[in-house]
C-alpha positions as CSV (number, residue, x, y, z in Angstrom):
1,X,-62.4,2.0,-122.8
2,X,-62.2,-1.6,-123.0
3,X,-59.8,-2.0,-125.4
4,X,-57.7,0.7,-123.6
5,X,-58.0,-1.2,-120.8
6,X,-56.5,-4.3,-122.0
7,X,-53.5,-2.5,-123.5
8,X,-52.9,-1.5,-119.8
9,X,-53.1,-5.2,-118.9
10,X,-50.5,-6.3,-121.5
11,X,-48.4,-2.9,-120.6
12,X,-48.3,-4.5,-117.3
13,X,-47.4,-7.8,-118.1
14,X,-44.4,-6.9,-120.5
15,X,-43.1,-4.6,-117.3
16,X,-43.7,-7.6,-115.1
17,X,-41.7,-9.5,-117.5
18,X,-39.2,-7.2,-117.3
19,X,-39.0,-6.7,-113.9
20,X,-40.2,-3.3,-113.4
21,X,-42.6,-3.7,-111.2
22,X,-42.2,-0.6,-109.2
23,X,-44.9,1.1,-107.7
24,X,-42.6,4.7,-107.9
25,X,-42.5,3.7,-112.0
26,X,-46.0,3.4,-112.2
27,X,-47.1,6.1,-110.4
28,X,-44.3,8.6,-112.9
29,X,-46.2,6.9,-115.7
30,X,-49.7,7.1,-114.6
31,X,-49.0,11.1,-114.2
32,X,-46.9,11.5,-117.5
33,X,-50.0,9.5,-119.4
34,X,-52.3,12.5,-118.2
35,X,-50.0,15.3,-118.9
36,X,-49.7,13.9,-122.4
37,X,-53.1,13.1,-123.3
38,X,-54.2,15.9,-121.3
39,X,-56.1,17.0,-124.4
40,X,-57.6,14.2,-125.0
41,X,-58.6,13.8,-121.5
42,X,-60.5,17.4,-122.2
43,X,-62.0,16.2,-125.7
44,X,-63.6,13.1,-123.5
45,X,-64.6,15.5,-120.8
46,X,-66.2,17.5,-123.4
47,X,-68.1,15.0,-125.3
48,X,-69.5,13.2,-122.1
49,X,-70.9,16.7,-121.0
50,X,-72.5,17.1,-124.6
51,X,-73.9,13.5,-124.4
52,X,-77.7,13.8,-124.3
53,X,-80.3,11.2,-123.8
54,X,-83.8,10.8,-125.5
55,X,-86.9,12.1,-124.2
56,X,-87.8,9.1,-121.9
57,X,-91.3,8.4,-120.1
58,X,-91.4,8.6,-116.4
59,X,-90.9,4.7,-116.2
60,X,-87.9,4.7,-118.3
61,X,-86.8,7.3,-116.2
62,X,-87.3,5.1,-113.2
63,X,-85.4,1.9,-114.6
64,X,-82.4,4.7,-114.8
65,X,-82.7,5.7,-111.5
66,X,-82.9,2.0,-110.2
67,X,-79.6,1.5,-112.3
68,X,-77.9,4.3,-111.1
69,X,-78.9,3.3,-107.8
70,X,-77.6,-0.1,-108.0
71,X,-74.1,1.2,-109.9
72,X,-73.9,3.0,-106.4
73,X,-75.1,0.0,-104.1
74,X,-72.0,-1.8,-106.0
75,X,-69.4,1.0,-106.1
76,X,-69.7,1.2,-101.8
77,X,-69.3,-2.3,-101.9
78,X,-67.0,-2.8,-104.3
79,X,-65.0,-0.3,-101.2
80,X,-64.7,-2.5,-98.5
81,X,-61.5,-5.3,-98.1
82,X,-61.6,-8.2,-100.0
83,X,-63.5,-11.0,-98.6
84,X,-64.3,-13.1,-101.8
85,X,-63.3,-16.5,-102.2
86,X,-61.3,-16.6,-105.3
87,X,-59.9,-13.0,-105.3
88,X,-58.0,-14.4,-101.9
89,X,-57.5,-17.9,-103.3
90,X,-55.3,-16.2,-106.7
91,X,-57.2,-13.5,-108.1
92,X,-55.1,-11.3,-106.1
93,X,-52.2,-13.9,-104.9
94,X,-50.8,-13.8,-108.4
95,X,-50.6,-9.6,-108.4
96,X,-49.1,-9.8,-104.7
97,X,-46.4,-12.5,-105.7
98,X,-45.2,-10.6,-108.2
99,X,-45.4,-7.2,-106.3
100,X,-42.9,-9.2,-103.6
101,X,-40.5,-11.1,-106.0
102,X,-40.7,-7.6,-108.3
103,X,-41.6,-9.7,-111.5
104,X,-43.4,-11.9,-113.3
105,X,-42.3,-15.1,-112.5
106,X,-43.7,-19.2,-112.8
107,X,-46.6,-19.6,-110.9
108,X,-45.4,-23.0,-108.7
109,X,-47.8,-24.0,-106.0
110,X,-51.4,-22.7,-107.1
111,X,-52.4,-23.8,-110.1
112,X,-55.3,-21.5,-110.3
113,X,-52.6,-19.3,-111.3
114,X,-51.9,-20.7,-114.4
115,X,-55.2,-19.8,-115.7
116,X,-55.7,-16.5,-118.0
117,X,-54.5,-13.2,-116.4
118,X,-55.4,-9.8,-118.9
119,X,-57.5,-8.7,-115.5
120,X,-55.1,-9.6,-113.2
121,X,-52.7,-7.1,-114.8
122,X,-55.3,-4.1,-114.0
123,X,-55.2,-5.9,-110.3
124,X,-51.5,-5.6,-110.6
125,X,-51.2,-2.2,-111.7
126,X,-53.8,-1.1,-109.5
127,X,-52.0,-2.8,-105.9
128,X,-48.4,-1.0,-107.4
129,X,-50.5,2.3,-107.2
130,X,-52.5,1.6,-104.0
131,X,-54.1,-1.2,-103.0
132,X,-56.2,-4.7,-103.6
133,X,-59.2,-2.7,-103.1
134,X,-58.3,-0.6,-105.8
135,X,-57.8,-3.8,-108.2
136,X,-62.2,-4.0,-107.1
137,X,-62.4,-0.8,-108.0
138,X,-61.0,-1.9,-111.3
139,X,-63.1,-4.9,-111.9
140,X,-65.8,-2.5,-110.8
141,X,-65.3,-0.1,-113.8
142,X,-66.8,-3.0,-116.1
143,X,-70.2,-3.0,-114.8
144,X,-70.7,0.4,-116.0
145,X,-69.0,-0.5,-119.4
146,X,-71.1,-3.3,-119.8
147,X,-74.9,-1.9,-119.1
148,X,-74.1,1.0,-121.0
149,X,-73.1,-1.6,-123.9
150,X,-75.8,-3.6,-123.6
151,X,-78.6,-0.9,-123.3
152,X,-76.7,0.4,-127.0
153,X,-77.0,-2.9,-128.1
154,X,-80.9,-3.2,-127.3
155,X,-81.4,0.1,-128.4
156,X,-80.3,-0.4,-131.7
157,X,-81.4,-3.7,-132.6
158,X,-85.1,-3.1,-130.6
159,X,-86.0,-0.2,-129.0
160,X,-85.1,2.4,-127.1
161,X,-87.6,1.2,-123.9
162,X,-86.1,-2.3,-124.4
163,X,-82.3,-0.7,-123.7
164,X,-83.7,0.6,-120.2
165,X,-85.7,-2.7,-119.5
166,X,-82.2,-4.9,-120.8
167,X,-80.0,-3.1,-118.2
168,X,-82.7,-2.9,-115.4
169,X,-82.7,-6.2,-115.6
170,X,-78.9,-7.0,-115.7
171,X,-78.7,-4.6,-112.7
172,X,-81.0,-6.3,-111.1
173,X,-78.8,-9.7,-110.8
174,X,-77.6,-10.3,-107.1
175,X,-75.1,-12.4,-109.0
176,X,-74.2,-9.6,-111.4
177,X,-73.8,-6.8,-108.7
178,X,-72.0,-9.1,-106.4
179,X,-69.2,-10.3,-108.7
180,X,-68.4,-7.0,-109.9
181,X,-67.5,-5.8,-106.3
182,X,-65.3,-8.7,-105.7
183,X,-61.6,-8.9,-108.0
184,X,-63.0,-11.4,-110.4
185,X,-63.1,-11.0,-113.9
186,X,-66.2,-12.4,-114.7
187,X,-67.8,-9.1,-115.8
188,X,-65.1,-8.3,-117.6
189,X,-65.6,-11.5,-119.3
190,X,-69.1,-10.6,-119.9
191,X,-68.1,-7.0,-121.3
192,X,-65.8,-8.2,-124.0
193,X,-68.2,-10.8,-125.3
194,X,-70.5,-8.6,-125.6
195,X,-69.0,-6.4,-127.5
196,X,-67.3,-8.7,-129.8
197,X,-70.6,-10.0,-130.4
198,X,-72.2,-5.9,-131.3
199,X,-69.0,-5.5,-133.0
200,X,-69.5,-8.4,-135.4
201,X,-73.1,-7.8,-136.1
202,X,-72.2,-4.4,-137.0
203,X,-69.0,-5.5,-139.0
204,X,-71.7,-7.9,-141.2
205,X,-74.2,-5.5,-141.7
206,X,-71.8,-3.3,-143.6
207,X,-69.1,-5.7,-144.4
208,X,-66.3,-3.7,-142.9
209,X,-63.3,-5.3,-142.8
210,X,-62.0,-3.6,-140.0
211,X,-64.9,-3.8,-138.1
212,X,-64.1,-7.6,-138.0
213,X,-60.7,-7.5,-137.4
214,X,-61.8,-5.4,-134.0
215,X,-64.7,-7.8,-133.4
216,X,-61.6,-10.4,-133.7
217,X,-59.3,-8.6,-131.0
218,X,-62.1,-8.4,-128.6
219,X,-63.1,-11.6,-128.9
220,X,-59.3,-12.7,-128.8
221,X,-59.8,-11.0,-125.2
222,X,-62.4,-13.0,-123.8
223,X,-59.8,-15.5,-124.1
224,X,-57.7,-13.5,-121.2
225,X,-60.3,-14.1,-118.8
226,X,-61.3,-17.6,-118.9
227,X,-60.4,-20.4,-121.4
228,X,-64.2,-21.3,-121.0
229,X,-64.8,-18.1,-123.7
230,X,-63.4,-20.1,-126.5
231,X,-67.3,-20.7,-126.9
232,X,-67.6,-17.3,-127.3
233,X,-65.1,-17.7,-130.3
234,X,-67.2,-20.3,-132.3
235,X,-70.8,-18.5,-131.7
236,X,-69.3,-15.6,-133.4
237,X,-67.5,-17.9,-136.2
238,X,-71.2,-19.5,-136.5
């Protein structure tokens, strides 16, 4: 999903590029995408309905519920207009400049909007199909992406109890929740180092190749969302 995502984002930007920023364009796409991977759609349909869960006690079972509830606490919030500082300061400006001009152009007067942009391209693609509160739904989409990452991670390295307990606590963050109901990309950030990090431990304990080269690309992608993850690139490199 993640990786799908991002090939959205740089979708966008080539169009943007182009200047074919047309919300009639996106729209024909975004319904020719699901009539030709309507199959696909029905395989993931499919599999996520066949997706069972281990036996877990009853206070397992509560840390899932608490999650849950929080994942829906977010999503209502995540609803409402925009209010947050930076998604009106150039989260969003940069997406609504080039909605008006109808391309990608050189940010002049902000320079906030100079910095990385792969999220702002889901923000941009999701105001051409509706609206900014759709680009929060987008950021949104992450949080799930990420606890459900992380409680695989924990589960696989620790324990099964210690997945619940990792994601409890994550969704238990004021900071965490907040962030990913505003049009930031801050838990996007914290989804695709996250998995470049599973990604390379798996990738080293059975010396795939390949498995590093994707470890590679998603950590390349951290470097979309804030030049601050170049960290991310030398933990993994240590």
């Amino acid at each position: 999903c993640g990786f799908g995502l991002a090939l959205i984002s740089f979708a966008t930007f080539a169009l943007g590029l182009l200047g074919w920023l047309n919300s009639i364009l996106f729209w024909a796409m975004l319904l020719a995408a699901l009539i030709l991977l309507r199959n696909d759609l029905r395989s993931a349909c499919s599999t996520l309905r066949a997706i069972r869960l281990p036996r877990a006690s009853r206070f397992e079972q509560w840390l899932a519920r608490f999650c849950l509830f929080a994942l829906a606490v977010a999503l209502v919030f995540a609803l409402t207009p925009p209010i947050a500082w930076d998604s009106l300061q150039y989260h969003l400006v940069g997406p609504q400049d080039a909605i008006r001009q109808g391309h990608i152009t050189i940010p002049r007067d902000n320079h906030s909007l100079s910095n990385p942009a792969l999220v702002e391209m889901l923000f941009l693609a999701a105001m051409l199909l509706k609206s900014d509160i759709a680009a929060q739904l987008m950021h949104w989409m992450y949080l799930p992406l990420l606890l459900g990452l992380v409680w695989e991670f924990a589960r696989r390295y620790f324990s099964e109890r210690a997945g619940w307990l990792a994601i409890a606590i994550l969704a238990a963050t004021p900071t965490l929740l907040a962030t990913s109901t505003w049009a930031y990309n801050d838990v996007a950030l914290a989804f695709y180092a996250t998995a470049a990090l599973y990604l390379t431990l798996d990738a080293r304990a059975r010396n795939d190749r390949r498995g590093f080269g994707l470890a590679g690309i998603f950590a390349g992608l951290t470097m979309g969302e804030k030049y601050t993850a170049g960290f991310v690139i030398l933990a993994l490199l240590g």
